[in-house]
N, C-alpha and C positions, 0 to 999 in steps of 0.2 A: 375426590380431591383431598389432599394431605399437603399441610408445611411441611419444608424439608428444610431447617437452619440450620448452615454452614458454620456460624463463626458467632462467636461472642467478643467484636471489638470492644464493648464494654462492658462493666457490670450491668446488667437490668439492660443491654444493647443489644441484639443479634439481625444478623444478615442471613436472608436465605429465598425460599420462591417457593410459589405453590405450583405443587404437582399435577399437574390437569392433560387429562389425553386430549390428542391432537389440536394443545392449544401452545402458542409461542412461551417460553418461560421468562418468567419479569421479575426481578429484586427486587425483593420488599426488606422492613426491618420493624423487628416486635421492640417494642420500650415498655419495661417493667415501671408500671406508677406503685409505687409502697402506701402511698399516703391512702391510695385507694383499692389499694391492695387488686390490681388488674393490669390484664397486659393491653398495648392497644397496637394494634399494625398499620404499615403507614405505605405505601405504592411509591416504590424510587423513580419507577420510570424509566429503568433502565433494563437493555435486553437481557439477560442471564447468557453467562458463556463459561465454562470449562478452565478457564485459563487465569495467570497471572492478570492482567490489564484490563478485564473485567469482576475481578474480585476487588482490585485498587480503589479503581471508581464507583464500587458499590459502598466500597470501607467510607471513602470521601462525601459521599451526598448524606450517606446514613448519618454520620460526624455530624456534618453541619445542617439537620435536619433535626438531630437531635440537641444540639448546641439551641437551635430556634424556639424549641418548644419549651427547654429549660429557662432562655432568658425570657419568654412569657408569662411561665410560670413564676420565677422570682418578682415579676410586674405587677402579679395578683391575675394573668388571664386563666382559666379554667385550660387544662392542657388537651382537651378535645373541643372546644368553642373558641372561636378567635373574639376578641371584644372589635364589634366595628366602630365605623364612624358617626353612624347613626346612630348604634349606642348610647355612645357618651356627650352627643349633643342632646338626647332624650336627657340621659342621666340631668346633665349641666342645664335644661330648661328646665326641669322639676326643682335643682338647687335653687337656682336662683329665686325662684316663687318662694322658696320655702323660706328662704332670707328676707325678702323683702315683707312678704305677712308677718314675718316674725319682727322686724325692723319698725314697719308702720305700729304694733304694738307697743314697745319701749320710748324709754324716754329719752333713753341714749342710745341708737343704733351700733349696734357693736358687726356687723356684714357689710365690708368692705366692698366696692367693688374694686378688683385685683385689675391692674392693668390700666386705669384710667389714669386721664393726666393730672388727675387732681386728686390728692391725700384723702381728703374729707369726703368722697364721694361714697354713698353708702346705696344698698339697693334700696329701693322698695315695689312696693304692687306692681306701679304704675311704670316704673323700668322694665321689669320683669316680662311684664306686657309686651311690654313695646318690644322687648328684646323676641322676645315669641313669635313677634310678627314676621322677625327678621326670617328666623330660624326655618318657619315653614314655610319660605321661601326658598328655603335653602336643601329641600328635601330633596328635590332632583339632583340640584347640584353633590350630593356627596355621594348619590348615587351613580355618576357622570367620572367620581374620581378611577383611577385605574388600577391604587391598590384603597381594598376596603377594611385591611387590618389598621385600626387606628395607629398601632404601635410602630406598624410599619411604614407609614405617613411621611416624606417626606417633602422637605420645602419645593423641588422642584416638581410636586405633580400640582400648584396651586397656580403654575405660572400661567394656565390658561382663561385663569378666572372670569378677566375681564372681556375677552371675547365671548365665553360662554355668556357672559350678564348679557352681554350686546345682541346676543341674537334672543336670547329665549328672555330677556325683558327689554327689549330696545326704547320703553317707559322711562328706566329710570335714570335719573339726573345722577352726575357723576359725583355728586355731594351725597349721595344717597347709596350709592355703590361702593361709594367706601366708607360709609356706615357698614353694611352689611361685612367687607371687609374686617373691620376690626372687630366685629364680633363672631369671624371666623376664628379673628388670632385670638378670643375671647377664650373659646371651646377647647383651643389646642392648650393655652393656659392653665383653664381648670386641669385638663388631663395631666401636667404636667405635674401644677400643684398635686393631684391625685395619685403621682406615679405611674404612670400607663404610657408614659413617652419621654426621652428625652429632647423631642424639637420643641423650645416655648417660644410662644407667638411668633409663627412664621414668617418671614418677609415676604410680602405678595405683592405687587407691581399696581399702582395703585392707578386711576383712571383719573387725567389731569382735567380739572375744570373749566368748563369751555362760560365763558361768561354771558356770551350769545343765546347758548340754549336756557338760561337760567331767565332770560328777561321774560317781561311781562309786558301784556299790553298795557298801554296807560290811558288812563281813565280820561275818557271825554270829559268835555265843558258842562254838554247839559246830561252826562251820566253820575257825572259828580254833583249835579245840583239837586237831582232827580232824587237820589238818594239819602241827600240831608233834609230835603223837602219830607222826603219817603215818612222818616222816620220821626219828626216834627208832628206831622200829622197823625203817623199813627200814635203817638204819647197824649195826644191834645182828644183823639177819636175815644178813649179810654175813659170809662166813667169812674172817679173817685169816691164817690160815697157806697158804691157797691163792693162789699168788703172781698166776693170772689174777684174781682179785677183789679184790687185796690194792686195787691202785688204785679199784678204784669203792668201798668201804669208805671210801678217805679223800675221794670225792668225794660218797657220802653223807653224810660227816661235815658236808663244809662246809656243803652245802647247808641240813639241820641245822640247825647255827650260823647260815649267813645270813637264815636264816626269824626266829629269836631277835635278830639282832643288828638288821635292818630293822624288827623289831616295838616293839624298845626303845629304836631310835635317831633315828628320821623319817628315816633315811638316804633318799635316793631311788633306787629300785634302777637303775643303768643299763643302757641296754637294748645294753650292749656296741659301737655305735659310735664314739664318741670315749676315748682311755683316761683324760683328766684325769677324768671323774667316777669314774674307778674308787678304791677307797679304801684308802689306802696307811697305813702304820702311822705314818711322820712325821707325817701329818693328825691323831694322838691326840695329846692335849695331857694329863698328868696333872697335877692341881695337887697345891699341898702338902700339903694336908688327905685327897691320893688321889681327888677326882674325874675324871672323865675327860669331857672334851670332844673333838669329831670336827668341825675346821676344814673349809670347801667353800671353794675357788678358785672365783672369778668374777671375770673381768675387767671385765664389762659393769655387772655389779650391787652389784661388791663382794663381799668376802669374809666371811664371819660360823662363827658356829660353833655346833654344837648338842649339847645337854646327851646325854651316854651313860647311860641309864637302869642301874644295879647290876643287873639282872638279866640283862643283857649284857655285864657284864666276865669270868663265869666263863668265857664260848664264847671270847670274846679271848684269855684267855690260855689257853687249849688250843690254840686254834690256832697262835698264837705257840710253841707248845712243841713242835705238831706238826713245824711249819715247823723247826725248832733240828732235833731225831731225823731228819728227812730230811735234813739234812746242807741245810737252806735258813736256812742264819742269818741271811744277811745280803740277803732278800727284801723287795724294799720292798713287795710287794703284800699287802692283808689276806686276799683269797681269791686262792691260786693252785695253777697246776696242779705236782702231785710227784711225776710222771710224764712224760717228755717221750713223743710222739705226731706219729709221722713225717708229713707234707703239716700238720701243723695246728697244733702247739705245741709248746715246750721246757719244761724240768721248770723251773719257775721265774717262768714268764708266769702273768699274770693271768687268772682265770677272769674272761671280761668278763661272762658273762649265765649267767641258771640258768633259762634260757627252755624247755631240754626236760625240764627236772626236774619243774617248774613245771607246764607242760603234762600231762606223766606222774601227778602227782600228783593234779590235779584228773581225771583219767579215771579211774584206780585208785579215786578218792573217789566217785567216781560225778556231779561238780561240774560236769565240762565239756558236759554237754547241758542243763543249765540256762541255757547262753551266750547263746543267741539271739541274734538279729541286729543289736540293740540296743546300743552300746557300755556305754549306763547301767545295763546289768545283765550285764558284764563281770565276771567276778572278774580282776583283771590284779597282776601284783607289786606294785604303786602301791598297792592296797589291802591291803597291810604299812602303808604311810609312812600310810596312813588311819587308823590303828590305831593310832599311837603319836600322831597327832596328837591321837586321841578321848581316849585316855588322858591326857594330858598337860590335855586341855579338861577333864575330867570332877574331875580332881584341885585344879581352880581357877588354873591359871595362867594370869596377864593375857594377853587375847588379844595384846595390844603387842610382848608379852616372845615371846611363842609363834611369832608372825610374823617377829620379828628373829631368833630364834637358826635356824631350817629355813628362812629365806630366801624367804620367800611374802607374802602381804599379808593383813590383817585380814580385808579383802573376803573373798580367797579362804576362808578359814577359816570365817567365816560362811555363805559360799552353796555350801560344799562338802563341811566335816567336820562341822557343828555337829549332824546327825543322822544319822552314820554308823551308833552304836548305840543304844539305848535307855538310859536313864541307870543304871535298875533292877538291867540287868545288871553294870553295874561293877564293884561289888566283890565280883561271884561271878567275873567275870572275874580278877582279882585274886587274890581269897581260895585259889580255885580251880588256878591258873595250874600249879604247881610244874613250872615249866619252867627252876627255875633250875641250874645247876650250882655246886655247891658250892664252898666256898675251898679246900679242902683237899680233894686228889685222893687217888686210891687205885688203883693199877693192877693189872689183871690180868695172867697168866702170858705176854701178848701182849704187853703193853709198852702195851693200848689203856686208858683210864681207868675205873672204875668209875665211872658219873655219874648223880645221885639222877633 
């Protein structure tokens, strides 16, 4: 076998085919690389012939094959390696980690994240994470795409996305789907930023929120009592003078209190990822007459504030007292730890989630094999903030007023709480409740409250 090239269309270009007995002959074309001082051959794919109209056509693909490999090269791609997709979502999940460790160490985060709606939004660990999670998610799908040259990416091969989520995760909530969504147009960004593409953040057809599949069961009469009881009893079952249980005593306590204070507040419980929704005592607002209001930051949506139901100001201010007695006076968080806990927290950080208490609770209740596989028949912390919003429905407040002060919308209220519980049961729920803790404490020979 021997090349045999015809023609030098360009400098460092030539067209021509390899000589081989009784095999068909095929155009190929050698490109001189300088920088690497070597040739490389490339298969046109075209039959080889004799004539005018097959030397055209070989001139024309050679061109724009060579055209392709130049503007990869000017991209930064290696001119024998294409950069894929998978690539530079590898690349862009390493960056991101590598910003947010470097962010959690500073005192001013200077690593942006690009693309969010919000200026101020910087990485750290615990996005990075999260974002990761998304990603290796995502590992099929980029392999599902149809071309795998990132550079050559575009907006029209993503238009499938959301049926591909539907069938190979038909799990996920459509809030969730297009999460994963914008951390597609995430990756294309970085590239962008990076030089490896002209598409920035693609438009991808996004999956409309169905407010039905989002609902939850709502919490029964005696599953909601079950559970304030639950945890009443285990704070009380807890020996105080024993200094290994002293601390899970104050960490039954919160939990306690945050079952009460979620129930009476719509607070929405956060599931400990980001710290702005965690709920800090500057967020109480007392007015003159002694109400108390609990502010949410939202940049995106605006800030509002929702009414603190009296039967959660007694757990507040125990807590607050507790927090003074541990030497935590000056603690801007409502639930935190008062116990520092070497690899994990300092005596003074936030409890961001009460996710294994939570969990604990409903096994002990005997709750959690009721779960099924179903999210609509979840018991989740959310069905707290379900609970105060039924109440709040059930007592007659305008759905208007309900929607503005917990931050939601009409709609949602209607196609999500309006039949959490039966109405019948209300004021046995009520009547019934005595979950409250009284104005005036009384302590025992511990220093812990007597509480009705």
């Amino acid at each position: 076998m021997s090349w045999v090239w015809v023609e030098e269309i360009e400098p460092g270009v030539k067209i021509g085919y390899r000589d081989r007995k009784n095999t068909k002959k095929k155009w190929w074309v050698r490109i001189y690389y300088p920088q690497y001082r070597r040739y490389k051959e490339a298969a046109l794919f075209l039959d080889y012939a004799d004539n005018d109209a097959s030397y055209e056509a070989a001139r024309k693909e050679a061109r724009r094959l060579f055209a392709e490999i130049r503007e990869g090269r000017e991209a930064g791609d290696h001119p024998h390696a294409q950069r894929t997709v998978q690539m530079v979502a590898d690349i862009y999940e390493k960056k991101i980690l590598e910003w947010g460790i470097k962010n959690d160490s500073l005192k001013n985060p200077k690593y942006r994240v690009h693309g969010s709606r919000e200026d101020d939004t910087f990485w750290t660990e615990a996005k990075a994470k999260a974002a990761k999670n998304i990603l290796k998610h995502l590992r099929p799908y980029w392999a599902s795409l149809k071309e795998q040259n990132f550079r050559k990416v575009e907006e029209k091969h993503f238009k499938g996305f959301v049926d591909w989520a539907l069938i190979n995760h038909p799990d996920w909530s459509p809030s969730w789907t297009n999460r994963v969504i914008t951390q597609i147009r995430m990756v294309w960004l970085f590239g962008e930023m990076e030089g490896w593409t002209d598409l920035d953040r693609p438009r991808i057809p996004r999956r409309k929120e169905n407010l039905k599949e989002r609902k939850r069961r709502g919490l029964k009469v005696e599953e909601w009592f079950a559970m304030v009881r639950y945890a009443r009893d285990k704070w009380e079952s807890i020996e105080p003078t024993n200094k290994r249980t002293a601390h899970q005593k104050d960490t039954a306590l919160q939990f306690w209190c945050w079952l009460n204070f979620v129930s009476w507040t719509g607070f929405r419980p956060p599931s400990g990822a980001v710290e702005k929704n965690l709920a800090r005592w500057e967020d109480i607002r007392i007015t003159e007459d002694g109400k108390r209001l609990l502010s949410r930051r939202d940049k995106i949506k605006g800030g509002y504030e929702c009414p603190i139901s009296p039967r959660a100001y007694g757990f507040l201010d125990y807590l607050k007292k507790t927090q003074e007695d541990k030497g935590m006076k000056d603690c801007p968080w409502v639930f935190a730890h008062t116990k520092s806990r070497a690899g994990s927290h300092q005596k003074g950080d936030p409890i961001k989630s009460f996710k294994k208490q939570w969990e604990m609770m409903l096994r002990d209740l005997g709750y959690w094999e009721e779960w099924g596989t179903s999210p609509t028949e979840k018991l989740v912390p959310y069905s707290l903030r379900g609970f105060a919003i039924t109440m709040a429905i059930r007592e007659g407040v305008p759905a208007i007023s309900l929607a503005a002060s917990l931050g939601t919308s009409v709609r949602m209220l209607e196609q999500t709480y309006y039949d959490f519980i039966a109405e019948a049961e209300f004021d046995t729920l009520v009547r019934m409740s005595g979950a409250e803790i009284k104005d005036a404490f009384s302590y025992d020979k511990n220093g812990y409250p007597i509480l009705s």
